[in-house]
C-alpha positions as CSV (number, residue, x, y, z in Angstrom):
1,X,11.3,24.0,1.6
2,X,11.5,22.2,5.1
3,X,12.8,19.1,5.0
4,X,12.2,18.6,9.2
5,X,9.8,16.9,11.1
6,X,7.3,18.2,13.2
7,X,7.8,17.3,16.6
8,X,5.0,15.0,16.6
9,X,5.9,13.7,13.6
10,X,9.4,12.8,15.4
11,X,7.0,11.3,18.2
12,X,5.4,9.4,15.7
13,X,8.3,7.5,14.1
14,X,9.6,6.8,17.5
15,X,6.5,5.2,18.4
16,X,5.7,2.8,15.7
17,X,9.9,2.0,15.8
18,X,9.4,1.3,19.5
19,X,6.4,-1.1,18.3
20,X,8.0,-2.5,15.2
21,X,11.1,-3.3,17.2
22,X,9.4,-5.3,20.3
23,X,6.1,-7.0,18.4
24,X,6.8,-7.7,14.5
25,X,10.7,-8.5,14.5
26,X,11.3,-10.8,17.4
27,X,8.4,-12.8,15.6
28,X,8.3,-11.8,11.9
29,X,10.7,-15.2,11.0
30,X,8.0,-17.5,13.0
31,X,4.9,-15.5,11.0
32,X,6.4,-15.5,7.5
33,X,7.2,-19.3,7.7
34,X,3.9,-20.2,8.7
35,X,2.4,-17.5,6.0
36,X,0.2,-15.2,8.8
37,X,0.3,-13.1,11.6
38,X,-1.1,-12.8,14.7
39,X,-4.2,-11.1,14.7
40,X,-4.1,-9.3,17.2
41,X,-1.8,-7.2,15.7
42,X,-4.5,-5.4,14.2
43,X,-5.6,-4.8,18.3
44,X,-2.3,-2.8,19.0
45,X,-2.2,-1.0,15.4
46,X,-6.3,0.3,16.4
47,X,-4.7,1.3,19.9
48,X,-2.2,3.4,18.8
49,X,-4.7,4.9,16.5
50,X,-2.7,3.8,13.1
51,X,-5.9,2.9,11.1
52,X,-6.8,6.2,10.6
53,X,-4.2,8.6,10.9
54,X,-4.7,10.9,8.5
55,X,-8.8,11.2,8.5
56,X,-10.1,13.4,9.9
57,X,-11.1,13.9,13.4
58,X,-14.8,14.1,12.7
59,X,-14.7,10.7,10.6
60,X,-12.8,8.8,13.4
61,X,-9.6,9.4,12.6
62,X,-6.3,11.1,14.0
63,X,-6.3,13.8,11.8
64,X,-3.0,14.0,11.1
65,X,-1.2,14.7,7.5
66,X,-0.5,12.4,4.6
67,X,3.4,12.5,5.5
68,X,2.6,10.8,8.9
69,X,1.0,8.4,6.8
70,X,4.3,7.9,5.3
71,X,6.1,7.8,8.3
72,X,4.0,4.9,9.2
73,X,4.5,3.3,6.2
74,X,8.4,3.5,6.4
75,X,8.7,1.9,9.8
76,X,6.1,-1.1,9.5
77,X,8.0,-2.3,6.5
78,X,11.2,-2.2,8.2
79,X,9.4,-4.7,9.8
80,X,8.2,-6.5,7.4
81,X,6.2,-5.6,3.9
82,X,3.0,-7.5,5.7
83,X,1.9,-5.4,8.1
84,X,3.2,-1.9,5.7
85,X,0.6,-3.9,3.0
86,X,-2.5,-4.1,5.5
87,X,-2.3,-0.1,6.6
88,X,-1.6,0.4,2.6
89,X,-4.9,-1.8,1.9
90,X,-6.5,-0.3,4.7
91,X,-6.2,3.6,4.4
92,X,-4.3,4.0,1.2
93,X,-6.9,2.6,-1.1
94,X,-10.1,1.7,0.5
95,X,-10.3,4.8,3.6
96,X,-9.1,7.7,1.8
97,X,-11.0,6.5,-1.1
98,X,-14.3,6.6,1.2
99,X,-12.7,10.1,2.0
100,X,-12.7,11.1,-1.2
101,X,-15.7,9.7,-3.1
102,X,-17.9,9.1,-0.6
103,X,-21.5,10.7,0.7
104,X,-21.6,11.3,4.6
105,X,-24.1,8.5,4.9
106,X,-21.1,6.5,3.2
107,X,-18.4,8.2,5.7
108,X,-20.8,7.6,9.0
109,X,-21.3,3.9,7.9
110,X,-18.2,2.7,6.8
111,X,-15.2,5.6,7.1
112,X,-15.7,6.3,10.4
113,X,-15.4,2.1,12.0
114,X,-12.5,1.7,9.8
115,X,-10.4,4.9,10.9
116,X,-11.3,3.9,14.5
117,X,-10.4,0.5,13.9
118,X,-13.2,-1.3,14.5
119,X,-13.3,-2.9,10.7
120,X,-11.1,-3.7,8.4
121,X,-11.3,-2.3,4.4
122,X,-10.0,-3.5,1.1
123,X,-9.9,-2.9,-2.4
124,X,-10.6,-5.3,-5.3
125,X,-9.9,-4.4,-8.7
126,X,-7.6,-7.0,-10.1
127,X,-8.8,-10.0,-12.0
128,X,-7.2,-13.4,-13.6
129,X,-7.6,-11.1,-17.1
130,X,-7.4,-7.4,-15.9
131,X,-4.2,-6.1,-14.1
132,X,-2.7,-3.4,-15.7
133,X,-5.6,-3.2,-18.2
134,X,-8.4,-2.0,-15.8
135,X,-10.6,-1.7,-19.2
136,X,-10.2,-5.5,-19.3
137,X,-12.1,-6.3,-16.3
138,X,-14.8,-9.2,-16.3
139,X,-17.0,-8.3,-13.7
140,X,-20.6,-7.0,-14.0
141,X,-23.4,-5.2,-11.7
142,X,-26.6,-5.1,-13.2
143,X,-29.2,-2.4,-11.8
144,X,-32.0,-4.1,-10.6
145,X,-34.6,-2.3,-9.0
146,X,-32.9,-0.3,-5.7
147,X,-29.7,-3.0,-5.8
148,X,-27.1,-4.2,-8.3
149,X,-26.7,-7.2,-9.4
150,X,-22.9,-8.2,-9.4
151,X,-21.1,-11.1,-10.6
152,X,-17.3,-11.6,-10.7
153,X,-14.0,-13.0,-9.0
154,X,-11.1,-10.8,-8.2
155,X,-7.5,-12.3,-7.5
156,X,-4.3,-11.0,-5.7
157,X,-6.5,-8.9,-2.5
158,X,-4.6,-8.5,0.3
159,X,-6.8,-8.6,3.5
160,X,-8.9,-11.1,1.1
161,X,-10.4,-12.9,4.5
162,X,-9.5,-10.2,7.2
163,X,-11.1,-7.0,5.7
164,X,-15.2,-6.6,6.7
165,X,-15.3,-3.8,3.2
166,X,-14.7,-3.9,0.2
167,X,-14.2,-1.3,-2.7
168,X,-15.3,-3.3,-5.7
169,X,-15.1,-2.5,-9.3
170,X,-17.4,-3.7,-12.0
171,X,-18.7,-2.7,-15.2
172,X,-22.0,-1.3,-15.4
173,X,-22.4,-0.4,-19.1
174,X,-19.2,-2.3,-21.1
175,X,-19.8,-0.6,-24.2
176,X,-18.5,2.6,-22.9
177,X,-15.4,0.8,-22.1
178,X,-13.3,2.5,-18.9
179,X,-16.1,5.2,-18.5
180,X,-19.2,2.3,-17.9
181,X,-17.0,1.1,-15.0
182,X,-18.4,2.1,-11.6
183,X,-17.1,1.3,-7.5
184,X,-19.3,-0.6,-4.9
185,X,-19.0,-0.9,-1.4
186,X,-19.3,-4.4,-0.3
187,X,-19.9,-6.2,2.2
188,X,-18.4,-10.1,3.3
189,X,-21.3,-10.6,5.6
190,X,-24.2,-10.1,1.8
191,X,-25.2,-13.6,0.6
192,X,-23.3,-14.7,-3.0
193,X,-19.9,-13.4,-1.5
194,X,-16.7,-15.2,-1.0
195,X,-13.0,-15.6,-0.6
196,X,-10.0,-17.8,-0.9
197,X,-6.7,-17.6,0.3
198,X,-3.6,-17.6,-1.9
199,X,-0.6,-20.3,-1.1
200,X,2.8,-20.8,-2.2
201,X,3.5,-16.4,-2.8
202,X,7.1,-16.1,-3.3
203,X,7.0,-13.0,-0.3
204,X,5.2,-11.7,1.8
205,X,4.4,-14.3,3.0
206,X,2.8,-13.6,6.5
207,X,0.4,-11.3,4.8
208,X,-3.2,-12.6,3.8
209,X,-3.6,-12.2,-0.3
210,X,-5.6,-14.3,-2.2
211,X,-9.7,-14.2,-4.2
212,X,-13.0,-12.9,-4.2
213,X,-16.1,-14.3,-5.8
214,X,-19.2,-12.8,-6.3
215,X,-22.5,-14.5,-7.0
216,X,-25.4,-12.7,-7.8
217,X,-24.4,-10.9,-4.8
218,X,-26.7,-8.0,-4.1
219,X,-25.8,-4.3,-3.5
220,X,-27.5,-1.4,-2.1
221,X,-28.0,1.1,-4.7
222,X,-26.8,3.9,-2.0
223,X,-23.5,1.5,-1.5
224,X,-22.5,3.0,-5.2
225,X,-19.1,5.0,-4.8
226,X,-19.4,8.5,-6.4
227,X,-21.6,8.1,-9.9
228,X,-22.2,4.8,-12.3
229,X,-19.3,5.3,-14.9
230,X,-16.7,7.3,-12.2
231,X,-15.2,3.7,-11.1
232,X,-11.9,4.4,-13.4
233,X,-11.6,8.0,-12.2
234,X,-11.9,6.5,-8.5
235,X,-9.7,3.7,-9.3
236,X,-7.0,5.5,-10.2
237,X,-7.4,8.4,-7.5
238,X,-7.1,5.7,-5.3
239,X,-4.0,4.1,-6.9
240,X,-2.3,7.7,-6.4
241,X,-3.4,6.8,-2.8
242,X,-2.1,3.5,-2.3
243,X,1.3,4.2,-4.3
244,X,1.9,6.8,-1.9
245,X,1.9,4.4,0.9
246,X,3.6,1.6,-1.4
247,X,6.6,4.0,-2.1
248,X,6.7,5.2,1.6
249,X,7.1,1.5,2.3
250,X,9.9,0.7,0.1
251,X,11.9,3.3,2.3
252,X,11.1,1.0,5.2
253,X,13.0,-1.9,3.6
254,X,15.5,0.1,2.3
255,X,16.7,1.3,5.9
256,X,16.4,-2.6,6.8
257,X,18.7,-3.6,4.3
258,X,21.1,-0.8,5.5
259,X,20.8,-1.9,9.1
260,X,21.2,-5.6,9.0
261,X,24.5,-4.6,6.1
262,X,25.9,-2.9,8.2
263,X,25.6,-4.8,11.3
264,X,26.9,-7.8,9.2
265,X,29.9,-5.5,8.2
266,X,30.8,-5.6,11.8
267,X,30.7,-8.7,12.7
268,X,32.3,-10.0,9.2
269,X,35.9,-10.5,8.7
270,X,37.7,-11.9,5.7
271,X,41.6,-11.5,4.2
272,X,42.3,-10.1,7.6
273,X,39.8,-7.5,7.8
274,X,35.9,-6.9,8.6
275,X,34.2,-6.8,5.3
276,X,32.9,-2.8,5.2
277,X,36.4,-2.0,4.6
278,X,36.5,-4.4,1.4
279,X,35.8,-1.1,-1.4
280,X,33.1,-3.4,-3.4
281,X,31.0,-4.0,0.1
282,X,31.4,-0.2,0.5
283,X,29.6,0.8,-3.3
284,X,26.9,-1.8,-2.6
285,X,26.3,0.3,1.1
286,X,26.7,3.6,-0.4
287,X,24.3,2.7,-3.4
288,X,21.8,1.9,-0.7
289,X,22.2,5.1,1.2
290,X,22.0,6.7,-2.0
291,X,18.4,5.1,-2.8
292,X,17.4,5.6,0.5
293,X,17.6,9.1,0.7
294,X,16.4,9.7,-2.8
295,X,13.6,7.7,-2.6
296,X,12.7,9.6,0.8
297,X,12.7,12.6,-0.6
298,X,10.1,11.8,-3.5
299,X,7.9,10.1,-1.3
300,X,7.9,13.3,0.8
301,X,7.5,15.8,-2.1
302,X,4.2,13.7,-3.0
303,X,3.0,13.7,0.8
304,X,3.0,17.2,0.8
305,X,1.6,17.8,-2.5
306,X,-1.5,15.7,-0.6
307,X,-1.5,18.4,2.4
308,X,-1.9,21.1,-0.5
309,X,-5.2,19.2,-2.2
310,X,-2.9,19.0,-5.2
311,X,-2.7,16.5,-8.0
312,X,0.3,14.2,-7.5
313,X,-0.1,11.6,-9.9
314,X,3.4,12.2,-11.6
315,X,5.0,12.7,-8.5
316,X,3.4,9.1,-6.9
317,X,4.3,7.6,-9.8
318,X,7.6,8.5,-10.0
319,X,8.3,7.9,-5.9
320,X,6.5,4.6,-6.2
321,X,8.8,3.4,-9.0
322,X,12.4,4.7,-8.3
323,X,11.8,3.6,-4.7
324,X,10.7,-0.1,-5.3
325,X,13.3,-0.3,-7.9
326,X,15.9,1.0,-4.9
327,X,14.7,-1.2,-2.8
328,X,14.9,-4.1,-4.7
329,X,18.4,-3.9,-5.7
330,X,19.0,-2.6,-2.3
331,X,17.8,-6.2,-1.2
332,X,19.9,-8.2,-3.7
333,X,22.6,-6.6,-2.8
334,X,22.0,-7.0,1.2
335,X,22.0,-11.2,0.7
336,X,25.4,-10.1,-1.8
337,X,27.0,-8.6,1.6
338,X,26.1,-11.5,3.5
339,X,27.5,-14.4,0.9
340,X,25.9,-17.7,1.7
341,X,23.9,-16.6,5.0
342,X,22.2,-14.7,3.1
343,X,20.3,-17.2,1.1
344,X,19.7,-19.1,4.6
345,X,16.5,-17.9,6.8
346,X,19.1,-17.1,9.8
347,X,19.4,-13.7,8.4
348,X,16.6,-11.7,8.0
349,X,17.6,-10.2,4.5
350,X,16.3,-13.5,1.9
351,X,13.0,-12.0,3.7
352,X,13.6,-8.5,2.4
353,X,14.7,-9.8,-1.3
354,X,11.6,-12.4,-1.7
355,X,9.4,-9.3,-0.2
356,X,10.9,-7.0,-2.3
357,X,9.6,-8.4,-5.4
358,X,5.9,-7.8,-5.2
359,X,6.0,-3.5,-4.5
360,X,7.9,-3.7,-8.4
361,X,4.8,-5.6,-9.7
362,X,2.0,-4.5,-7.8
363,X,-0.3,-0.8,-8.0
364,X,1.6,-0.3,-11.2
365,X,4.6,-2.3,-12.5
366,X,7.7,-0.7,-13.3
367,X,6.7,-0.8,-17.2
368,X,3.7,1.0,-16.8
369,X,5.1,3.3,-14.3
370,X,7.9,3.9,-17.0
371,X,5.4,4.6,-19.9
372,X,3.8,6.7,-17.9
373,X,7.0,9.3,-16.9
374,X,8.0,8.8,-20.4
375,X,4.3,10.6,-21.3
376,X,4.5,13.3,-18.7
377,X,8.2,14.5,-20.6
378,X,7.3,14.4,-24.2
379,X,3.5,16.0,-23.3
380,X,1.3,13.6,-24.5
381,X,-0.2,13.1,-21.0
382,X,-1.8,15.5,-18.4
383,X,-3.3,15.8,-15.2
384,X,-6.8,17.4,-14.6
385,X,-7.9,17.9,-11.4
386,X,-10.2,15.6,-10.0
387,X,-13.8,16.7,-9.0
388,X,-13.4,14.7,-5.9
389,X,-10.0,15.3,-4.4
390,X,-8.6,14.4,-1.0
391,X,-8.9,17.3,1.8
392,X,-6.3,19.8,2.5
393,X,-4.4,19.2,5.5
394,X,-4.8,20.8,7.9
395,X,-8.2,19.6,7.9
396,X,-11.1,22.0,8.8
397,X,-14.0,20.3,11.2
C-alpha cells in the first residue's frame, strides 16, 4: 500500500491551501455573520478547474482521481464547511451521479457545463417527512404523455437558489414502495419550480440551504435518470458519493481545530506556563491528532476503492461516520482549549463547533451509519455491485 501523494496530488493541496488561505479565511467571519458568500467565489473555484476534478476529460472535467477529490474536500473545509458543502453538492452527488447514471445525451447537456463550471448542480431528496426514510418521501411524477408530471417540496438543499440542476427524487409507482421511486433532472428555469432560502441554521451559516417546491412542474421524459423505479438504487450510489466528500471534509476541520489549538497554546499562559504544557490541554491535542490521522486514512482507503470501480459502501460509511464524530469532538474540545474566547466570534473555533454539527446529521446520521456497520459484522447486510458504477480511474477516453 502507498500511503504518498502523487506529485500533482502535492501540487494540488498546495494550490487550493494557497486559495483557502488568501480568499475564504481573511473573509469567512464577515460571510458567516451575514449567512452568504461572495459569489464570485464560484468564478475562482471554475478557474482553477475544482468543479470537475475527477470527470473525465471528455465530459469537461480534469480528469483526475477520486482522492484529489478528497484532497479538495480537506482543504476548503479548513476554510470553512460552506464552500467544502457546495463542491460536495456539486460533484459528489449531483456530477458523478450524471457520471454514473446518465445517457451521453444526459452527460453532453448537463455533465459537461457543470464539470467546466459553467452551471451549478444539486440534489433534492430530503423532505419535511422523509430523511433517513427515503421510502417515506411525498413527492410524485406522473407520466404524461412525453413529460412527467411532478409535484412535491424538498427541504434542507444546499445550493437551494445557486444551483441551475437538479437531481430530483419522486415516486412514480408508490405501491412498490423504494423500487417505484425514480430520479429527474430538473431544471430552475421550467415553469411550476421554486425555492426558499432557510434562516436561523445553527452552522454553516455562509452556505445557501433551504426548499424546493414543485408545481405541476413538467419534465422531459429523456430528463429520467437511469430507469423509472432505479431512483433508490441511484440515491444511494450517490450518497456513497457525497459521503466520500462529506468525510474528506471533516478532515478539513479537524486540521483547523489542530491549527488554531495549537497556535492558542503558544500564545496562552496560565500558573506560570503556556497552556500546551498543562497534561489535560495535551490529551485534548493528542486526541485530535489521533482522529485526524485516522479519519485520513479511511477517507483514503474509500477514495481508492473508487479508482478500482469498486463497491465502497462500508468503507464510505464507516469514514463518513468516525470522521464527523472526530471532528466534532475535535471542535468541542478546540473552544475547551481556548476557555471563554472560545465561545466569543474573535476566535475562529465557535465557527468550527456550530459547523461541526451538521456533517453528524446530514447524508446519514451517526445512528444510521451505526446500524448500518453493526449489519455489515453480524452478515445480515451485503453489497451487490451496481449495474451502473462510477469509472475506473485512470479514466480511458
Amino acid at each position: 500500500m502507498d500511503f504518498e501523494f502523487t506529485q500533482e496530488q502535492q501540487l494540488l493541496r498546495k494550490t487550493v491551501r494557497h486559495f483557502v488561505d488568501e480568499e475564504i479565511i481573511p473573509y469567512i467571519a464577515g460571510w458567516d455573520a451575514a449567512g452568504a458568500f461572495d459569489p464570485a467565489i464560484w468564478t475562482r473555484l471554475k478557474d482553477m478547474g475544482l468543479m470537475g476534478v475527477c470527470i473525465p476529460e471528455k465530459y469537461g472535467g480534469s480528469g483526475m482521481d477520486y482522492n484529489s477529490l478528497a484532497i479538495i474536500c480537506e482543504e476548503l473545509e479548513r476554510g470553512d464547511t460552506a464552500f467544502r458543502t457546495a463542491v460536495s453538492v456539486h460533484t459528489g452527488l449531483n456530477s458523478m451521479s450524471l457520471l454514473q447514471w446518465g445517457t451521453e445525451q444526459q452527460k453532453e447537456q448537463y455533465l459537461v457545463p457543470q464539470a467546466k463550471g459553467e452551471k451549478i448542480g444539486a440534489f433534492g431528496l430530503t423532505e419535511p417527512g422523509a430523511g433517513s426514510d427515503v421510502a417515506a418521501l411525498a413527492s410524485t411524477a406522473v407520466r404524461d404523455g412525453e413529460h412527467y408530471i411532478l409535484n412535491g417540496q424538498k427541504t434542507w438543499i444546499s445550493l437551494c437558489d445557486a444551483a441551475d440542476h437538479f437531481i430530483v427524487f419522486a415516486y412514480t409507482d408508490k405501491e412498490k414502495k423504494h423500487k417505484g421511486i425514480s430520479a429527474f433532472i430538473v431544471e430552475r428555469t421550467w415553469e411550476g419550480f421554486s425555492s426558499k432560502a432557510l434562516k436561523g441554521k445553527y452552522g454553516i451559516r455562509s452556505g445557501n440551504t433551504g426548499e424546493l417546491f414543485f408545481d405541476d412542474l413538467r419534465v422531459p421524459v429523456e430528463n429520467l435518470l437511469g430507469q423509472e423505479g432505479e431512483g433508490f438504487k441511484i440515491a444511494m450510489s450517490a450518497l456513497d458519493n457525497g459521503r466520500f466528500t462529506v468525510a474528506a471534509g471533516a478532515c478539513g476541520l479537524l486540521m483547523a481545530c489542530i491549527e488554531e489549538s495549537v497556535k492558542y497554546c503558544h500564545s496562552r499562559s496560565t500558573f506560570g506556563k503556556p497552556i500546551g504544557e498543562h497534561q489535560l490541554v495535551q490529551q485534548m491535542l493528542a486526541n485530535m491528532e489521533a482522529g485526524y490521522q485516522m479519519s485520513r486514512l479511511l477517507v483514503y482507503r474509500a477514495g481508492e476503492m473508487k479508482n478500482q470501480g469498486k463497491r465502497n459502501t462500508r468503507e464510505t460509511s464507516l469514514a463518513k461516520w468516525q470522521a464527523c464524530d472526530f471532528a466534532n469532538k475535535a471542535a468541542d474540545d478546540a473552544v475547551q482549549i481556548h476557555g471563554a474566547y472560545g465561545y466569543t466570534d474573535e476566535y475562529p473555533v465557535a465557527r468550527f463547533l456550530r459547523n461541526s454539527k451538521a456533517p453528524v446529521i446530514y447524508e446519514g446520521t451517526r445512528e444510521i451509519h451505526t446500524l448500518m456497520q453493526a449489519d455489515y459484522v453480524l452478515g445480515n447486510r451485503q453489497d451487490k455491485k451496481l449495474n451502473h458504477m462510477l469509472p475506473q480511474w485512470p479514466f480511458e477516453e
